[in-house]
Each structure stands twice: as structure tokens, then as C-alpha cells.
mmCIF file of the N, C-alpha and C atoms, coordinates in Angstrom:
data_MODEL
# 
_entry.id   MODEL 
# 
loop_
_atom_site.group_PDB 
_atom_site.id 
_atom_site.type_symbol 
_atom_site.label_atom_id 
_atom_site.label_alt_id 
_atom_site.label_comp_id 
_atom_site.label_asym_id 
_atom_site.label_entity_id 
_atom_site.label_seq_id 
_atom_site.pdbx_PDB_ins_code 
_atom_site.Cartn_x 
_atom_site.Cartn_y 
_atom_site.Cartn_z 
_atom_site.occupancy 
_atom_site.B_iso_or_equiv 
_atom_site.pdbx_formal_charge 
_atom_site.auth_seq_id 
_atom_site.auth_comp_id 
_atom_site.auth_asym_id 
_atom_site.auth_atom_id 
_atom_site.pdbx_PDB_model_num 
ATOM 1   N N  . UNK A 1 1  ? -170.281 79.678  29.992 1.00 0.00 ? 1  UNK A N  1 
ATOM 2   C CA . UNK A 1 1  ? -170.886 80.797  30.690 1.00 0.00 ? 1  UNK A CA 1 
ATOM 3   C C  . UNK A 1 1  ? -172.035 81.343  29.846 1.00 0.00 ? 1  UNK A C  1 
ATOM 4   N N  . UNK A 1 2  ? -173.154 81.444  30.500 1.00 0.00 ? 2  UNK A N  1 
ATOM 5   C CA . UNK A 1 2  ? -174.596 82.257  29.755 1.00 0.00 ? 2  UNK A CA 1 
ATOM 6   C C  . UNK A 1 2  ? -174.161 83.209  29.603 1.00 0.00 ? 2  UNK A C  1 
ATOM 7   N N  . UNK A 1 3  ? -174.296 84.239  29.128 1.00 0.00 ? 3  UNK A N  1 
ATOM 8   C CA . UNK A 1 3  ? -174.321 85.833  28.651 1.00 0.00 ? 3  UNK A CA 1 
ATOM 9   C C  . UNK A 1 3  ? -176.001 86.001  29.036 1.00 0.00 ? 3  UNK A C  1 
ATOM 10  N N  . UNK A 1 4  ? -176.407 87.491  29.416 1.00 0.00 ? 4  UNK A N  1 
ATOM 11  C CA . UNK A 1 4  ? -177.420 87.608  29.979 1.00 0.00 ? 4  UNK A CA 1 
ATOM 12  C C  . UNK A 1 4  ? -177.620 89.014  29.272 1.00 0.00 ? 4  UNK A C  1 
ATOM 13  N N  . UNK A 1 5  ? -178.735 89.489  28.368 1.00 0.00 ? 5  UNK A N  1 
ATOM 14  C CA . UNK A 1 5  ? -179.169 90.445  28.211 1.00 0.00 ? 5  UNK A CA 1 
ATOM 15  C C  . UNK A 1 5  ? -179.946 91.840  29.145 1.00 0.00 ? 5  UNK A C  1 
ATOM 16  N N  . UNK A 1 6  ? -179.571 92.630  29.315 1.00 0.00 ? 6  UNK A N  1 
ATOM 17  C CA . UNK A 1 6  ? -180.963 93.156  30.323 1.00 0.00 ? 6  UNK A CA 1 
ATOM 18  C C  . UNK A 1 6  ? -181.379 94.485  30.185 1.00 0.00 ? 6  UNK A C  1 
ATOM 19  N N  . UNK A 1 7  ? -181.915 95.009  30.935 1.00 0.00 ? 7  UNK A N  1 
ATOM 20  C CA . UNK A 1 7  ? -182.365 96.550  31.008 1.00 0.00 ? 7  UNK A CA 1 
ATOM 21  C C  . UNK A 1 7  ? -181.896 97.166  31.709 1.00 0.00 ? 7  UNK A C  1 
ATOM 22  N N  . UNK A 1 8  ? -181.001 98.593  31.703 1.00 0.00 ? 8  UNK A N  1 
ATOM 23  C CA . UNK A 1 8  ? -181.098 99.328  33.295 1.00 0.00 ? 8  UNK A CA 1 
ATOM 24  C C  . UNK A 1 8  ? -182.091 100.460 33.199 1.00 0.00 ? 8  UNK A C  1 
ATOM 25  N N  . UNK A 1 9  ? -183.087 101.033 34.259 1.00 0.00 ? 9  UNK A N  1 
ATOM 26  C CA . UNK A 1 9  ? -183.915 101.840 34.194 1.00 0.00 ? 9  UNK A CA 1 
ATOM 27  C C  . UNK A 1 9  ? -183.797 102.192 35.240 1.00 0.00 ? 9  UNK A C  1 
ATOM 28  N N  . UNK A 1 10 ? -184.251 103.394 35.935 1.00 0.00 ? 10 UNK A N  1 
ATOM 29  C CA . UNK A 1 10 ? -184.168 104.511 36.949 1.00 0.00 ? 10 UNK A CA 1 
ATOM 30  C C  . UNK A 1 10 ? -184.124 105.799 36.903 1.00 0.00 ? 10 UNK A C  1 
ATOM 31  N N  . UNK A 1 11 ? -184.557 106.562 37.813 1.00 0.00 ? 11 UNK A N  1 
ATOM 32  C CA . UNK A 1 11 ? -184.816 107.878 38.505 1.00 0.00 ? 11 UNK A CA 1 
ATOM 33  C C  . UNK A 1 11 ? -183.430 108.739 37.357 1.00 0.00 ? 11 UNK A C  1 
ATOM 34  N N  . UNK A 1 12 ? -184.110 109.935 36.880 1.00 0.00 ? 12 UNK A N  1 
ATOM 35  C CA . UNK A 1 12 ? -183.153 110.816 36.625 1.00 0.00 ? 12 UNK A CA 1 
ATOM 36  C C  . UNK A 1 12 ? -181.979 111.331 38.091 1.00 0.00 ? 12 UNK A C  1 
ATOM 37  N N  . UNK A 1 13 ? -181.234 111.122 37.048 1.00 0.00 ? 13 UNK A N  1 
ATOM 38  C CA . UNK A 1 13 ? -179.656 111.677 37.934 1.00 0.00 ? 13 UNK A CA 1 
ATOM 39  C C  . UNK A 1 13 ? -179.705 110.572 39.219 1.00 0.00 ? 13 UNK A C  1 
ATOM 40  N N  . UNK A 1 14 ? -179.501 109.237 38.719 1.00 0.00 ? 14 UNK A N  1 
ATOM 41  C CA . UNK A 1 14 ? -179.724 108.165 39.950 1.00 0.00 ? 14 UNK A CA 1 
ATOM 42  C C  . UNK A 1 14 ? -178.195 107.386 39.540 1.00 0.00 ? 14 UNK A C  1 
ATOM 43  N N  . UNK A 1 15 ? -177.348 107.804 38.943 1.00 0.00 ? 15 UNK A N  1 
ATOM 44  C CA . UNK A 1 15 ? -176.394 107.085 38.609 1.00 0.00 ? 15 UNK A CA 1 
ATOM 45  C C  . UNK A 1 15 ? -176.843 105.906 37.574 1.00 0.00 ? 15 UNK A C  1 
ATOM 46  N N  . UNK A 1 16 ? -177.404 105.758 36.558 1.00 0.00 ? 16 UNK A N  1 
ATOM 47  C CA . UNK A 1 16 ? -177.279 104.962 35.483 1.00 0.00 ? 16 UNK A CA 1 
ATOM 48  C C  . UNK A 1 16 ? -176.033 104.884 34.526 1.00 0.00 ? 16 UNK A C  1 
ATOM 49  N N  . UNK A 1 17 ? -175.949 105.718 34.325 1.00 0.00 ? 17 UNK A N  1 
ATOM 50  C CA . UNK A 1 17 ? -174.887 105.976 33.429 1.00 0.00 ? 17 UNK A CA 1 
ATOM 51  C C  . UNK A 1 17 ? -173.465 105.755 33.879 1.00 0.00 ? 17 UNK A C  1 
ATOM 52  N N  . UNK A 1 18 ? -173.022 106.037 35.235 1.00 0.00 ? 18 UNK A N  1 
ATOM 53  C CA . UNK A 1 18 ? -171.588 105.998 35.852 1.00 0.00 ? 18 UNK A CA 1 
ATOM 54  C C  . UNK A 1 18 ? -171.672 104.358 36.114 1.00 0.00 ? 18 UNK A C  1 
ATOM 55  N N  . UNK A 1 19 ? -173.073 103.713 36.565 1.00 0.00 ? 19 UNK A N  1 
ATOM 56  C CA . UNK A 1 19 ? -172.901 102.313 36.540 1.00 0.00 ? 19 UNK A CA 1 
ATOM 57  C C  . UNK A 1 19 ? -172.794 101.544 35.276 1.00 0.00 ? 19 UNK A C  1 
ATOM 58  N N  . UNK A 1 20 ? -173.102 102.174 34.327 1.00 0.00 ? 20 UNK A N  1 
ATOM 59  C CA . UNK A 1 20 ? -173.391 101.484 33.576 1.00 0.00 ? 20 UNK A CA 1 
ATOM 60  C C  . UNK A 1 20 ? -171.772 101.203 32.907 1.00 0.00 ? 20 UNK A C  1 
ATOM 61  N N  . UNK A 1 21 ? -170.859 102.592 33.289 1.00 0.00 ? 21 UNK A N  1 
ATOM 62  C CA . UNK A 1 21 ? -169.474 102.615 32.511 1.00 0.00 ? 21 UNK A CA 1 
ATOM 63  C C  . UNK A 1 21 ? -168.769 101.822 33.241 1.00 0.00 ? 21 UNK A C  1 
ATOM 64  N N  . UNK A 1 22 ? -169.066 101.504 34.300 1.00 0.00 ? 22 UNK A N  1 
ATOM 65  C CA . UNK A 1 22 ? -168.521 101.045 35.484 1.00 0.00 ? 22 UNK A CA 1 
ATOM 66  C C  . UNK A 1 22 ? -168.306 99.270  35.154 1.00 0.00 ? 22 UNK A C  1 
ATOM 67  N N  . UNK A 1 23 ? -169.644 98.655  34.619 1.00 0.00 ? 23 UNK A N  1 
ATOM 68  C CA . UNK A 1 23 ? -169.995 97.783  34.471 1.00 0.00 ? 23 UNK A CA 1 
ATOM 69  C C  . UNK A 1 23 ? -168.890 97.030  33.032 1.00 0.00 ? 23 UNK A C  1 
ATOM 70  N N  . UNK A 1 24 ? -169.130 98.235  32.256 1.00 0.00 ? 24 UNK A N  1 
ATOM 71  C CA . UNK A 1 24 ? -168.225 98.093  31.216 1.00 0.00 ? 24 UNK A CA 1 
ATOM 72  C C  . UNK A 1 24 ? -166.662 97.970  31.225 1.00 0.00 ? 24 UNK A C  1 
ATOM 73  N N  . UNK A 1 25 ? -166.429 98.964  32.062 1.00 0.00 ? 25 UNK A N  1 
ATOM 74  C CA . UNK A 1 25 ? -164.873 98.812  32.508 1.00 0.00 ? 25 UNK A CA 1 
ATOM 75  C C  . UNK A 1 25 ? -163.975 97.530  33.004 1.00 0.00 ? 25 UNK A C  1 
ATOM 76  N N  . UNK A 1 26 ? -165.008 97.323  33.865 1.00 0.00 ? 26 UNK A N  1 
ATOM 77  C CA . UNK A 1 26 ? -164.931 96.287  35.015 1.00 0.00 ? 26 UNK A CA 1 
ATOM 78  C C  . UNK A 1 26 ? -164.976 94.924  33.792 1.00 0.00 ? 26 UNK A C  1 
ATOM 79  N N  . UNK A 1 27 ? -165.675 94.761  33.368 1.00 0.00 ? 27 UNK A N  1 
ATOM 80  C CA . UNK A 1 27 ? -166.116 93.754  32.256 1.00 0.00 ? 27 UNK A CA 1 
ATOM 81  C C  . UNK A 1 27 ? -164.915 93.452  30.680 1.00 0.00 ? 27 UNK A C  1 
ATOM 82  N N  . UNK A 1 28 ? -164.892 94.128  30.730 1.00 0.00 ? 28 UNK A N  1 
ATOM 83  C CA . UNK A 1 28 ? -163.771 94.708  29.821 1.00 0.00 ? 28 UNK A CA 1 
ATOM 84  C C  . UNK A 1 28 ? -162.156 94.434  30.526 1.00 0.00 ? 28 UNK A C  1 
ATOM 85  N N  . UNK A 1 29 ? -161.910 94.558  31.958 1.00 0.00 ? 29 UNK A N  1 
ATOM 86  C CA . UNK A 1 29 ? -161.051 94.497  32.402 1.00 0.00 ? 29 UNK A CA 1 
ATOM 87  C C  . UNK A 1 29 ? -160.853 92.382  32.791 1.00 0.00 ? 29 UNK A C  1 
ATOM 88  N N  . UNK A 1 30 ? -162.335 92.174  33.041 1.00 0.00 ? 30 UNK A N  1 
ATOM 89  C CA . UNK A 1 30 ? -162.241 90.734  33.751 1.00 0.00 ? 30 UNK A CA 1 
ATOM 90  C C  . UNK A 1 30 ? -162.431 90.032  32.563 1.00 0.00 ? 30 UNK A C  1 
ATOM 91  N N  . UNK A 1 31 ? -162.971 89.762  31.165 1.00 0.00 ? 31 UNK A N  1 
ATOM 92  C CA . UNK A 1 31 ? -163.081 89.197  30.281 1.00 0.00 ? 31 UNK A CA 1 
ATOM 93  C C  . UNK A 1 31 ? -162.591 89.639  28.963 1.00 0.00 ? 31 UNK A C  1 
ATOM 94  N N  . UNK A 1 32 ? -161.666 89.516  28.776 1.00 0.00 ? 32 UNK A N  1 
ATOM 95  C CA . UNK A 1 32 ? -161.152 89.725  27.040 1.00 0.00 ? 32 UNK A CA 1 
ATOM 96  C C  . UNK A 1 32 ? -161.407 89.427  25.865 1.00 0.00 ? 32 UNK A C  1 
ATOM 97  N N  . UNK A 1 33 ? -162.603 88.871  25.596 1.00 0.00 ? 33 UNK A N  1 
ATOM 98  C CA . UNK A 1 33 ? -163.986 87.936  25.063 1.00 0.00 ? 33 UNK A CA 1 
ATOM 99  C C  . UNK A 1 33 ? -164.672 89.479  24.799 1.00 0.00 ? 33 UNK A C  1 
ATOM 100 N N  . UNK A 1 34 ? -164.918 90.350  25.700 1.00 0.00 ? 34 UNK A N  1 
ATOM 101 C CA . UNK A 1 34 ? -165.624 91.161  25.480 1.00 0.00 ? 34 UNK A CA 1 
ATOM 102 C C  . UNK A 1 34 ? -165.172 92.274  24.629 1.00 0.00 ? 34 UNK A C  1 
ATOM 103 N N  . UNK A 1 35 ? -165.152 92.403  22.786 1.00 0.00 ? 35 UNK A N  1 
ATOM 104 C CA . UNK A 1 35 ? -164.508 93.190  22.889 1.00 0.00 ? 35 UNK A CA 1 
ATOM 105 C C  . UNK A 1 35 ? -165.122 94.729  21.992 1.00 0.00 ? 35 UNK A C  1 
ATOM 106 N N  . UNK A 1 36 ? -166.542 94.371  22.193 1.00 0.00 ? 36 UNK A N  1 
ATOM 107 C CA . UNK A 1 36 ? -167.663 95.632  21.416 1.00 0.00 ? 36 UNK A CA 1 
ATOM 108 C C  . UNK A 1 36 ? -169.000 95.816  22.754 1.00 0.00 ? 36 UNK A C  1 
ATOM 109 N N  . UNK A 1 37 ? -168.951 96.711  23.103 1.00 0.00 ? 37 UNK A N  1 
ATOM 110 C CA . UNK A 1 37 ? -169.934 96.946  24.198 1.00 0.00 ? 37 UNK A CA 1 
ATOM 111 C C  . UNK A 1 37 ? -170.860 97.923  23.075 1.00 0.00 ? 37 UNK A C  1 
ATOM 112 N N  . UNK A 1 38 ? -171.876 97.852  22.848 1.00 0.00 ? 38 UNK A N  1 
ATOM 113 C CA . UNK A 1 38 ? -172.838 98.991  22.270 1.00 0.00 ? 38 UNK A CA 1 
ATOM 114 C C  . UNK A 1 38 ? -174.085 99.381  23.558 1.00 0.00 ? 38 UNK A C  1 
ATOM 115 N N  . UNK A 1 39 ? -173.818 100.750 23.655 1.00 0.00 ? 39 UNK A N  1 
ATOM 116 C CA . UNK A 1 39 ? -175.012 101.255 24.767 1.00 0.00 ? 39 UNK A CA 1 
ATOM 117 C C  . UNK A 1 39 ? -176.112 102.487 24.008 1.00 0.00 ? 39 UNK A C  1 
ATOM 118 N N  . UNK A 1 40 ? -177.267 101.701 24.234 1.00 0.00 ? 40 UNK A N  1 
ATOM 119 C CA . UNK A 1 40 ? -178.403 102.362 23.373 1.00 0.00 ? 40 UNK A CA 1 
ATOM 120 C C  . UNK A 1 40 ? -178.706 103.582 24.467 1.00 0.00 ? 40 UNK A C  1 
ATOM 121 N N  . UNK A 1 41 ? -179.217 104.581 24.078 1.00 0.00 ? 41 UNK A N  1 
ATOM 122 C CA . UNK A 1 41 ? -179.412 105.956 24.846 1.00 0.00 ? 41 UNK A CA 1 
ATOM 123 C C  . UNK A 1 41 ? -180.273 106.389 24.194 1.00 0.00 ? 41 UNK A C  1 
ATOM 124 N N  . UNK A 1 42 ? -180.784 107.502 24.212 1.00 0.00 ? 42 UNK A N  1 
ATOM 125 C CA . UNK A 1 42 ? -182.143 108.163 24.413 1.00 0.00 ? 42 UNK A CA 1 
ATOM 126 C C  . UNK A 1 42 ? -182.340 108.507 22.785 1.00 0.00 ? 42 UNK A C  1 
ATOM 127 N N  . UNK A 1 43 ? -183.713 108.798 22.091 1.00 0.00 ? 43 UNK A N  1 
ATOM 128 C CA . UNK A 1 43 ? -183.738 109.561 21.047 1.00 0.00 ? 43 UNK A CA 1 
ATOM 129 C C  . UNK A 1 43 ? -183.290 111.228 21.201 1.00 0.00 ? 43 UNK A C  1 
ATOM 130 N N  . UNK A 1 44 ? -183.259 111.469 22.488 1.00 0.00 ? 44 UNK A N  1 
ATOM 131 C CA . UNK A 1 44 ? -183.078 113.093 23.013 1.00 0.00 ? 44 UNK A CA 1 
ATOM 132 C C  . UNK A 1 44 ? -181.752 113.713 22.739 1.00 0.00 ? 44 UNK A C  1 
ATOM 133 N N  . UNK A 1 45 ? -181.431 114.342 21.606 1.00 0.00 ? 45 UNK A N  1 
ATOM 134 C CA . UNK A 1 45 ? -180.515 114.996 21.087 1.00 0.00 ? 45 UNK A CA 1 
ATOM 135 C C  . UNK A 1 45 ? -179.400 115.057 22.371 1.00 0.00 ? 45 UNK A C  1 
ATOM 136 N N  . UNK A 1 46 ? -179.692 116.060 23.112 1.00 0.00 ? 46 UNK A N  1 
ATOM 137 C CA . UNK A 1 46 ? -179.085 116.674 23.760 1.00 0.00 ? 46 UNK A CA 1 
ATOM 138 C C  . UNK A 1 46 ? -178.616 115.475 25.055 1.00 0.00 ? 46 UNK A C  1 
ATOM 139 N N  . UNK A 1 47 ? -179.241 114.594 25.503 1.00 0.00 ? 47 UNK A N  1 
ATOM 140 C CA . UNK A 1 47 ? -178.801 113.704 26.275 1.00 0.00 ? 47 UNK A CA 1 
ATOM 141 C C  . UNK A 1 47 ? -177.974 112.985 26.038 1.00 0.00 ? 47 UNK A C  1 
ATOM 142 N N  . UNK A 1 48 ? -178.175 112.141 24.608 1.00 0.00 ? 48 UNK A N  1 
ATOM 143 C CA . UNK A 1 48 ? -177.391 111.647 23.694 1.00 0.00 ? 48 UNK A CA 1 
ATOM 144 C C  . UNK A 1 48 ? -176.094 111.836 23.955 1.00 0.00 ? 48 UNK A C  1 
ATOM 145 N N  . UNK A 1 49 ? -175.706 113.554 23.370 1.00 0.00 ? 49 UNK A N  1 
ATOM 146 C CA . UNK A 1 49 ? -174.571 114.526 23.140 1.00 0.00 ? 49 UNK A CA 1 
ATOM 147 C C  . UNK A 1 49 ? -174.048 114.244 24.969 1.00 0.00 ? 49 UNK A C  1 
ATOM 148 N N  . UNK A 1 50 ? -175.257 114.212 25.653 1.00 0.00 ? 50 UNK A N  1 
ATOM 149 C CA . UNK A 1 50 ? -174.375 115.074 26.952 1.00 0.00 ? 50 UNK A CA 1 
ATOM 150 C C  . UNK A 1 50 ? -173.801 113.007 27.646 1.00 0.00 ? 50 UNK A C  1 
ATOM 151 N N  . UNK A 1 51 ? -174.244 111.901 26.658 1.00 0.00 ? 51 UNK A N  1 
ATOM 152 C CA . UNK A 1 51 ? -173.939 110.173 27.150 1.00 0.00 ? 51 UNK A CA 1 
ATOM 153 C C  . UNK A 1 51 ? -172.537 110.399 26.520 1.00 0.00 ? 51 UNK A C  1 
ATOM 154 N N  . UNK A 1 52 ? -172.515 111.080 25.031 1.00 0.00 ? 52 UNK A N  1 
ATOM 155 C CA . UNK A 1 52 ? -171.136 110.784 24.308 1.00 0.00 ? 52 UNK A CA 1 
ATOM 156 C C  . UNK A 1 52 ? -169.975 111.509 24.888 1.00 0.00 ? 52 UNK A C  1 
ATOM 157 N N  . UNK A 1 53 ? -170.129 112.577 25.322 1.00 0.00 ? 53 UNK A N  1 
ATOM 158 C CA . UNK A 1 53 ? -169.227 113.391 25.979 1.00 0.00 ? 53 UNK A CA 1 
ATOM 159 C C  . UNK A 1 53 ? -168.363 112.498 27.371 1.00 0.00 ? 53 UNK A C  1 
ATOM 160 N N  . UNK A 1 54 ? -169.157 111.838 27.974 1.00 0.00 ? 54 UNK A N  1 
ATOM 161 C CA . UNK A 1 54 ? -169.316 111.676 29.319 1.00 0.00 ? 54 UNK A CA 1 
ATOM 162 C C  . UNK A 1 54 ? -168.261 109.878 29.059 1.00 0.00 ? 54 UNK A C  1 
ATOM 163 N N  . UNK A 1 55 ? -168.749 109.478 27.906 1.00 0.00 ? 55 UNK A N  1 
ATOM 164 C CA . UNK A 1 55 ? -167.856 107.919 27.527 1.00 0.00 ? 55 UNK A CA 1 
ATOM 165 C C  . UNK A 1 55 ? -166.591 108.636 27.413 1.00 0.00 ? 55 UNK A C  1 
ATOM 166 N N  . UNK A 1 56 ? -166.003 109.501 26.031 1.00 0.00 ? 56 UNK A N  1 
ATOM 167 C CA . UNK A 1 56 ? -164.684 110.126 26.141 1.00 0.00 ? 56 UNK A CA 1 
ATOM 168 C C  . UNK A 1 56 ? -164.137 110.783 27.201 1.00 0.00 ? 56 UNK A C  1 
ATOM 169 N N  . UNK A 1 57 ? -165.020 110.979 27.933 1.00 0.00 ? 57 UNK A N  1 
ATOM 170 C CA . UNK A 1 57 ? -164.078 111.680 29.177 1.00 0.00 ? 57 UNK A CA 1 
ATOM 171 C C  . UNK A 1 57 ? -163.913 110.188 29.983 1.00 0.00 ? 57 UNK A C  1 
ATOM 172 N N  . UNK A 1 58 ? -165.095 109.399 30.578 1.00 0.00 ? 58 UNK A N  1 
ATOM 173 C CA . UNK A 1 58 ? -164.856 108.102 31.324 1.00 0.00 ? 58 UNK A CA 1 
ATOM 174 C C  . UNK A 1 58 ? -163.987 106.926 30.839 1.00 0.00 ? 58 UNK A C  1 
ATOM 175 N N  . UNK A 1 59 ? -164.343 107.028 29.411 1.00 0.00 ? 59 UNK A N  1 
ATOM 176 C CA . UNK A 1 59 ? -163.244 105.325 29.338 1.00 0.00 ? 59 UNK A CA 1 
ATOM 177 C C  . UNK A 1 59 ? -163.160 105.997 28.203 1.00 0.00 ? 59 UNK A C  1 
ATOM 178 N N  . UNK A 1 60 ? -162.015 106.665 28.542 1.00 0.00 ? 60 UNK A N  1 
ATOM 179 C CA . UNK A 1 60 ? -160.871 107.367 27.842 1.00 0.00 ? 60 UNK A CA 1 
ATOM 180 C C  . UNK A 1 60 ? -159.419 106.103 27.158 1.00 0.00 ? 60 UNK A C  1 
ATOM 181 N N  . UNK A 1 61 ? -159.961 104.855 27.397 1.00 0.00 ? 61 UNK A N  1 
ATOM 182 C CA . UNK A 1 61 ? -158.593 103.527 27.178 1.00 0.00 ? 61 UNK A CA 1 
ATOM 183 C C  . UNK A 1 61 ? -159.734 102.941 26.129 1.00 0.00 ? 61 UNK A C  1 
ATOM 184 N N  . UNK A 1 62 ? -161.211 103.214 25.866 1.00 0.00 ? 62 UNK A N  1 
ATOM 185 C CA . UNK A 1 62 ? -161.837 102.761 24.588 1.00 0.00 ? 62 UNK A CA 1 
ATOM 186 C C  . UNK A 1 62 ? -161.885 104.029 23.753 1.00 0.00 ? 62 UNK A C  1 
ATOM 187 N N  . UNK A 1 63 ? -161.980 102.773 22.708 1.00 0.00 ? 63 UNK A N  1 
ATOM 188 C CA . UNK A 1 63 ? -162.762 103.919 21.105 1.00 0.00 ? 63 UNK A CA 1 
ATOM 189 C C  . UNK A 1 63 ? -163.909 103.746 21.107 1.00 0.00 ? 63 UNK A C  1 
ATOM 190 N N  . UNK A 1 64 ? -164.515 105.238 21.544 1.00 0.00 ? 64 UNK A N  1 
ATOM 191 C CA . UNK A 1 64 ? -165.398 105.601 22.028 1.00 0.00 ? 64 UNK A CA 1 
ATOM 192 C C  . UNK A 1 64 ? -166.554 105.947 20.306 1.00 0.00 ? 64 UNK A C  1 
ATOM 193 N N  . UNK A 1 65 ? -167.327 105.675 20.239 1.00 0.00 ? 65 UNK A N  1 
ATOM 194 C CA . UNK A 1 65 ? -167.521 105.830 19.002 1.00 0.00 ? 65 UNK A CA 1 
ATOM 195 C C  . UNK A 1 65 ? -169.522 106.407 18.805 1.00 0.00 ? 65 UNK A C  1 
ATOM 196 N N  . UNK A 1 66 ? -169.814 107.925 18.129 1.00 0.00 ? 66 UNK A N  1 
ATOM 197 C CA . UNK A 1 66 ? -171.341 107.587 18.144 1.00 0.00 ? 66 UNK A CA 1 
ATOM 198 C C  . UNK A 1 66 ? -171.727 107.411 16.760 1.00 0.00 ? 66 UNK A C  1 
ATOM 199 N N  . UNK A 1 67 ? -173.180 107.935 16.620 1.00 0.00 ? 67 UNK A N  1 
ATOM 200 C CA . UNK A 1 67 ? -173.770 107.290 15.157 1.00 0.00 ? 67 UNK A CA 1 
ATOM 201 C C  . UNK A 1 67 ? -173.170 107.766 14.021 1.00 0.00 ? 67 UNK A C  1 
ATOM 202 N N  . UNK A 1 68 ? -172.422 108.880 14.122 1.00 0.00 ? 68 UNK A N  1 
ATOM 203 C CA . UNK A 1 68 ? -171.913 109.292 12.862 1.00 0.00 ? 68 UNK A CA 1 
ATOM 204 C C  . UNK A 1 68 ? -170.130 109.086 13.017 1.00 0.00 ? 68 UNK A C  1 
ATOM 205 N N  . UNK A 1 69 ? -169.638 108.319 13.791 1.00 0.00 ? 69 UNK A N  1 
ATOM 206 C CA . UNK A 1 69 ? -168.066 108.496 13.648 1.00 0.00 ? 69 UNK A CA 1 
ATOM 207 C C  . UNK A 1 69 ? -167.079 106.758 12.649 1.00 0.00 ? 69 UNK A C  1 
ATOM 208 N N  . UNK A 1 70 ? -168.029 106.653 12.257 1.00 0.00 ? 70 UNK A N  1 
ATOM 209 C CA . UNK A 1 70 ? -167.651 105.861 10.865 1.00 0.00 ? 70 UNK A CA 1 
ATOM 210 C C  . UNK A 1 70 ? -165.785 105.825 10.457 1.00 0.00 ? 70 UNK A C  1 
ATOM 211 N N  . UNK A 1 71 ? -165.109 106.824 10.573 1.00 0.00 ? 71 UNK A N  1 
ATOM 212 C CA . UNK A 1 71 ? -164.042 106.935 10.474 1.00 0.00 ? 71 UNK A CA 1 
ATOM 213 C C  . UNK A 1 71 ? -163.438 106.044 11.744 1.00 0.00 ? 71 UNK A C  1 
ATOM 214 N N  . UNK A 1 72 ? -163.667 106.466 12.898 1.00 0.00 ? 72 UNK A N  1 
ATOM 215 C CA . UNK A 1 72 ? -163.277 106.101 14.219 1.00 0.00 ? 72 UNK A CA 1 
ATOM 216 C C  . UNK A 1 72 ? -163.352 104.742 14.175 1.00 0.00 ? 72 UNK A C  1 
ATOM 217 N N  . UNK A 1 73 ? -164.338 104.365 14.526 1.00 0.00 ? 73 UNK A N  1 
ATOM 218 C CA . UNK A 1 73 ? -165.132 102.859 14.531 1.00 0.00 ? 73 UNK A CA 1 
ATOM 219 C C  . UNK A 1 73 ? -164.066 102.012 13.022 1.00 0.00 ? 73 UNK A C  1 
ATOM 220 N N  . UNK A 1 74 ? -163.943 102.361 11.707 1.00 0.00 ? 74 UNK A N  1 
ATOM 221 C CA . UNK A 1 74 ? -163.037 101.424 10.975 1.00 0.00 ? 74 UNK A CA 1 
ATOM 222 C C  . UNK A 1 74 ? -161.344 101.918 11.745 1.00 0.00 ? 74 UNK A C  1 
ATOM 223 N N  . UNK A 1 75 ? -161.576 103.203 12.011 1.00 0.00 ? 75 UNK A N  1 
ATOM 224 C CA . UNK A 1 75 ? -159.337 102.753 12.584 1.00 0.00 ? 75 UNK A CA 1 
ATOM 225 C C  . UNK A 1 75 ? -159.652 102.176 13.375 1.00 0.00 ? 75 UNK A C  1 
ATOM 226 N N  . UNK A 1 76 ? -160.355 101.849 14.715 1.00 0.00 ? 76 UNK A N  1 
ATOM 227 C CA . UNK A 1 76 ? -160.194 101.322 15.691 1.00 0.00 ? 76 UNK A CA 1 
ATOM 228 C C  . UNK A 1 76 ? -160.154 99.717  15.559 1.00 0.00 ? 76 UNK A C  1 
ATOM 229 N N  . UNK A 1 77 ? -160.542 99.381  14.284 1.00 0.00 ? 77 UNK A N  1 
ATOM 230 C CA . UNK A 1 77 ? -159.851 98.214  14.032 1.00 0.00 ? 77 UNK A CA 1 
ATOM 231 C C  . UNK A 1 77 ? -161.271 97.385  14.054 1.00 0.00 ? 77 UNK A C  1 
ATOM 232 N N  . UNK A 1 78 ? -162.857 97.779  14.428 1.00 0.00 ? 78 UNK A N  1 
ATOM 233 C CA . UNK A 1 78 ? -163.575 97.469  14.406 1.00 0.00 ? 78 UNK A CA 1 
ATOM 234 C C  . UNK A 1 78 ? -164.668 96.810  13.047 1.00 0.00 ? 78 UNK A C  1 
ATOM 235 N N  . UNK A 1 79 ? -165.496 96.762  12.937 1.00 0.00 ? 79 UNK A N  1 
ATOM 236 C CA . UNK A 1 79 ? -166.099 96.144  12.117 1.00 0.00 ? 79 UNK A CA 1 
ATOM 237 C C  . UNK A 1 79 ? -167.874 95.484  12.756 1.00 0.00 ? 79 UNK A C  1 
# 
């Protein structure tokens, strides 16, 4: 199977983000291969804050992890 890199882009408040967890879930649920998703987000402080909030509340069954949770990211068994 190829693996396929890509972009998502669109309209503020167009659902990017709920697809994008969606995508992950779903992906995560159908392939067990998959087992580090990294999602790049904005330099914008506050958007950032308001992407990280929004993963712990949505996929609340991952370790949800941002740039400074270093602790999290090694228990979770990651690397």
C-alpha cells in the first residue's frame, strides 16, 4: 500500500479540523500500522491552544501530546 502525503486547506470554520480528527480516528481504528499521527497547526498562539484543547476533548482514547508535553509523549510509550 502507497502512503500518500497531503494538504488540507479551507474556509475558516469549514470543518477542517473535525475532519481532520475524523480521518485520524477512522485510520487509527482501520490500520494498526498507524501508530504516531503528527498534525502541524498554525504559528497563532491562540489557535494552536484552541487545536490542543479540541484533540483532548475529541480523541480522548490518544495521547494527545503538544510542543512542550515531553513528559506525556515519553509515558505514552512514544519516542
Amino acid at each position: 500500500m502507497d502512503r500518500v502525503k497531503g494538504l488540507l486547506f479551507g474556509e475558516v470554520q469549514s470543518g477542517k479540523t473535525a475532519h481532520m480528527f475524523g480521518i485520524i480516528a477512522a485510520t487509527a481504528d482501520a490500520d494498526p500500522g498507524f501508530k504516531t499521527f503528527v498534525l502541524l497547526t498554525t504559528n497563532n498562539r491562540n489557535l494552536q491552544q484552541q487545536t490542543i484543547r479540541r484533540a483532548f476533548r475529541q480523541l480522548s482514547t490518544f495521547n494527545v501530546c503538544d510542543e512542550t508535553d515531553d513528559a506525556r509523549f515519553i509515558h505514552g510509550g512514544l519516542s
